[in-house]
N, C-alpha and C positions, 0 to 999 in steps of 0.2 A: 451414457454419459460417464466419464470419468471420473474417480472417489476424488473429494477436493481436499486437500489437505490442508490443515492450518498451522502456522506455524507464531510462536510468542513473539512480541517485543523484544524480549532476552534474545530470540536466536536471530530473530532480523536483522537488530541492527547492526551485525559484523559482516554480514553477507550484502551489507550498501556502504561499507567502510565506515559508521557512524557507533557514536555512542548512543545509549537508551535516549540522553539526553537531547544529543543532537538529532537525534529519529524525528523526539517533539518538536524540535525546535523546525525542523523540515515542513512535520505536521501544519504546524502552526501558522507558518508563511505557507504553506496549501502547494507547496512541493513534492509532498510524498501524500498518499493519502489516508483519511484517517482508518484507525485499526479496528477492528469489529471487537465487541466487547463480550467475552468467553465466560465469563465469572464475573464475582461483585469486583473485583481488584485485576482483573487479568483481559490481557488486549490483543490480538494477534491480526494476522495477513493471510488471507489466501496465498498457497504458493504460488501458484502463476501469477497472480499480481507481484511477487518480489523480484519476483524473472522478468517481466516489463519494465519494473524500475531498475533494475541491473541492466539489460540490453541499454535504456533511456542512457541512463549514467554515462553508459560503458562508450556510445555516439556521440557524447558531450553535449545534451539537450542544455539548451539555455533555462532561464529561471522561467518564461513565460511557454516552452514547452513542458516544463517538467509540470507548473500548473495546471495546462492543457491535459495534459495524460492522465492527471492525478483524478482532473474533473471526470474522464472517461472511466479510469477504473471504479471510481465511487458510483457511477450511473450504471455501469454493465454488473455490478454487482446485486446493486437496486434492481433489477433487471432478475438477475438469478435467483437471491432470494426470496422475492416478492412477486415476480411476473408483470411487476408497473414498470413504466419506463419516466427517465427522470425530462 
């Protein structure tokens, strides 16, 4: 298996054309999905999760695929670091 890299809020949100701000604001309508939590204050993305929302973006998914995806990558992650499936 491949080393999984993690990357901050701070560096995601330029790489999906968004402010920190609007990252949550994505989060929050269940657009983007949520970020694993690294520290008591600190939140980041698996990189290849940032690379499926760039591809998404990049094909011009609607608001109820970008949902759809989001749901998928929160469950395939579920999946990785736990071994349950959602």
């Amino acid at each position: 298996m491949a080393a999984l890299t993690l990357i901050s809020n701070i560096e995601t949100a330029p790489q999906v054309l968004a402010t920190t701000s609007g990252l949550r604001k994505r989060v929050a309508k269940k657009e983007f999905p949520k970020p694993i939590a690294t520290g008591y204050r600190s939140r980041g993305y698996l990189e290849h999760e940032i690379q499926q929302m760039k591809v998404a973006y990049a094909k011009g998914f609607n608001s109820e695929q970008l949902k759809q995806l989001s749901r998928q990558i929160e469950a395939q992650r579920l999946e990785l670091t736990t071994g349950e499936t959602a």
